[in-house]
C-alpha positions as CSV (number, residue, x, y, z in Angstrom):
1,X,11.9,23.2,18.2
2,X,9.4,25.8,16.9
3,X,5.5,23.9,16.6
4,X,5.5,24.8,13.2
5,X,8.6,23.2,12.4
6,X,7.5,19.7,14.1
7,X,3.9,19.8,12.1
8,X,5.7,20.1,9.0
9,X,7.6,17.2,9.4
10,X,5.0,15.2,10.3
11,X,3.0,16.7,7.2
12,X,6.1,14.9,5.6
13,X,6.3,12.0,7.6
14,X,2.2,11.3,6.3
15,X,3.2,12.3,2.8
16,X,5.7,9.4,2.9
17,X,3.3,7.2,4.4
18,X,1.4,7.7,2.0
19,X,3.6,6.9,-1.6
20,X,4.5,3.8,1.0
21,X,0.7,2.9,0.8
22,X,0.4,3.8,-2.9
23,X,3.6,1.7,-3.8
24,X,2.7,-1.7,-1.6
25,X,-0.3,-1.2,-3.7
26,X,0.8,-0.8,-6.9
27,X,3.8,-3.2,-7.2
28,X,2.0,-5.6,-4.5
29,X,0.4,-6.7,-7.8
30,X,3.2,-6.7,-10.3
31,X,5.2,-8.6,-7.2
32,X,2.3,-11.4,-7.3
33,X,2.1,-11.7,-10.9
34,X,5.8,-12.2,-11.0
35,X,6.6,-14.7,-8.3
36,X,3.2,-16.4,-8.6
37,X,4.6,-17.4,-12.3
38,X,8.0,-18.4,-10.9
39,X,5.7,-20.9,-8.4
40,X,7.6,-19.6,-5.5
41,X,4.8,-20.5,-2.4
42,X,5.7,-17.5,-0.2
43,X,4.0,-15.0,-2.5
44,X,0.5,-17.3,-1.2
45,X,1.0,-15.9,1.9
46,X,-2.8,-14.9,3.2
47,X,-1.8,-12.1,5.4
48,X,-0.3,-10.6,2.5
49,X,-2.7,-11.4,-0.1
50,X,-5.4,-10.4,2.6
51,X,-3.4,-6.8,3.3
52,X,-3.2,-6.2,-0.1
53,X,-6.6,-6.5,-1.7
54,X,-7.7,-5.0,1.7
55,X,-5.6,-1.8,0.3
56,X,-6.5,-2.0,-3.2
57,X,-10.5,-2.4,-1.5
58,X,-10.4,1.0,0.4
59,X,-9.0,3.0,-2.6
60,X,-11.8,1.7,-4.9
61,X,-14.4,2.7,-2.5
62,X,-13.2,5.9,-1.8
63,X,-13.2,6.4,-5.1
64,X,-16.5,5.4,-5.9
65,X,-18.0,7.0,-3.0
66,X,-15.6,10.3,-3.8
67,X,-14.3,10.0,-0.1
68,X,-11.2,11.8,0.3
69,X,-8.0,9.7,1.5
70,X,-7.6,10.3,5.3
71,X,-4.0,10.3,4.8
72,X,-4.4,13.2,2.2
73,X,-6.8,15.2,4.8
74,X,-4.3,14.5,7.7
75,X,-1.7,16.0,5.6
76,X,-3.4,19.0,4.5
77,X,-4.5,19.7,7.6
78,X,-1.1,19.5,9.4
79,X,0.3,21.8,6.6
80,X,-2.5,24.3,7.5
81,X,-1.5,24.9,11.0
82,X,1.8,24.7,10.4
83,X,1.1,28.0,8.6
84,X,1.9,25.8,5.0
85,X,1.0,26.8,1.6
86,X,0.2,23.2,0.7
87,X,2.7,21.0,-1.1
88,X,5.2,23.6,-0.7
89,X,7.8,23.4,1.6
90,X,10.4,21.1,1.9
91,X,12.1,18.6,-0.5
92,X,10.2,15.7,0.3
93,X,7.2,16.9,0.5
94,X,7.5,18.8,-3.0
95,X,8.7,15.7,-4.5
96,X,6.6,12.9,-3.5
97,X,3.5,15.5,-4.2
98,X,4.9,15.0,-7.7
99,X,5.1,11.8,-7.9
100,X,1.8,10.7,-5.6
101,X,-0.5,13.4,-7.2
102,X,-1.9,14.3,-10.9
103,X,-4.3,16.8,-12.5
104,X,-7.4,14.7,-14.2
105,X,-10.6,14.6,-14.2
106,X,-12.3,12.7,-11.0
107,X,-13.9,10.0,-13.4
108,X,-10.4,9.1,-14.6
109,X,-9.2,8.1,-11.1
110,X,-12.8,6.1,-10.8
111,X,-12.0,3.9,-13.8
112,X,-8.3,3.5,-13.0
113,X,-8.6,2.5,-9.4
114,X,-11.6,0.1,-10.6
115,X,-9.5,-1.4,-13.3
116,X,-6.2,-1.4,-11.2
117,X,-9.0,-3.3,-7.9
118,X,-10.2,-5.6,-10.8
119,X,-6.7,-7.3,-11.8
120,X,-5.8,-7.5,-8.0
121,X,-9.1,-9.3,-7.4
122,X,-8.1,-11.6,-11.0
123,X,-4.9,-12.6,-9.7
124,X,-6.2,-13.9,-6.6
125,X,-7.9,-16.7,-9.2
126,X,-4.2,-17.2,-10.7
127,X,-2.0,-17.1,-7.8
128,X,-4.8,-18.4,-4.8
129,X,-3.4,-17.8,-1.5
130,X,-2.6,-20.5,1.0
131,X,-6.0,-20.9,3.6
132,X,-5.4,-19.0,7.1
133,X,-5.7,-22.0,8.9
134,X,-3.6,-24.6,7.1
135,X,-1.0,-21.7,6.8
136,X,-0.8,-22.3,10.3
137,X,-1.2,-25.8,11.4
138,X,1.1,-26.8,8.1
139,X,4.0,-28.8,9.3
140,X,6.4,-27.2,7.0
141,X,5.1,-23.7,7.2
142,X,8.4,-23.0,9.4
143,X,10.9,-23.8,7.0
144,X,9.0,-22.4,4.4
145,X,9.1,-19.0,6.2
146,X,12.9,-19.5,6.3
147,X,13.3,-19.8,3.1
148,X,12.0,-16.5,1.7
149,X,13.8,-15.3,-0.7
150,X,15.6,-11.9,0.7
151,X,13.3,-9.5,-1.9
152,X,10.5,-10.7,0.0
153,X,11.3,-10.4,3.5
154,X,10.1,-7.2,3.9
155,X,6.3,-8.3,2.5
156,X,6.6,-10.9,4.8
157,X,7.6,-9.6,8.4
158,X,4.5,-8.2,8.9
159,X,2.8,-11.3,9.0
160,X,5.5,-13.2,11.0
161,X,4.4,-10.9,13.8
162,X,1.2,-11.7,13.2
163,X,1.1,-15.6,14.3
């Protein structure tokens, strides 16, 4: 396999990482709004409620502080010496630079992501998660973990692996 052809695909394989960040983010929030209403308790989760706003937290400070995302940098830069003009290329990369990226002015994305940090840190008043420890030493914890409903399992492995 020719270098440039393996840097290329892990340009892509960051890319994808990346909408996979920018979505967990995004509808992390719409998921919590929604389940938290239908009172179904794994959505209290802490590891996921702590992952999320953790998320949401980086990408208003880089914002604020006008920090480049790493994951935007590693991309480019992989692109670069695979001899890229960037965000051309192949498929994927062409169209999840679509979708992930717009032209505005940098204040825009300021008051978005501040907005968008603001309702995650709201809905942690409406939809409170579970403490870490009693998470833990709760008696039914286990068969609350078994029955997540399947839409959530995926939200939820992570933190399965965790304990």
């Amino acid at each position: 396999m020719h270098p440039s052809t393996l840097l290329r695909w892990l340009a892509d394989l960051v890319l994808m990482t990346h909408v996979a960040f920018v979505a967990f983010v995004i509808f992390g929030l719409e998921l919590v709004l929604l389940v938290g209403f239908r009172k179904w308790a794994w959505i209290r989760n802490p590891w996921l409620c702590l992952t999320h706003r953790v998320a949401i937290g980086v990408v208003v400070a880089e914002a604020w502080f006008g920090v480049v995302c790493p994951l935007t940098t590693l991309e480019m830069r992989l692109r670069d010496q695979a001899g890229e003009i960037t965000y051309e290329g192949t498929f994927a990369s062409h169209w999840l630079d679509q979708l992930l990226f717009y032209q505005a002015p940098p204040w825009v994305f300021v008051v978005c992501y501040t907005v968008f940090g603001l309702l995650v840190a709201g809905s942690w008043f409406g939809f409170r998660p579970r403490p870490l420890r009693a998470d833990m030493a709760r008696p039914d914890a286990r068969q609350a973990r078994t029955s997540i409903p399947p839409v959530a399992h995926a939200f939820t492995c992570a933190s399965a692996w965790v304990r």
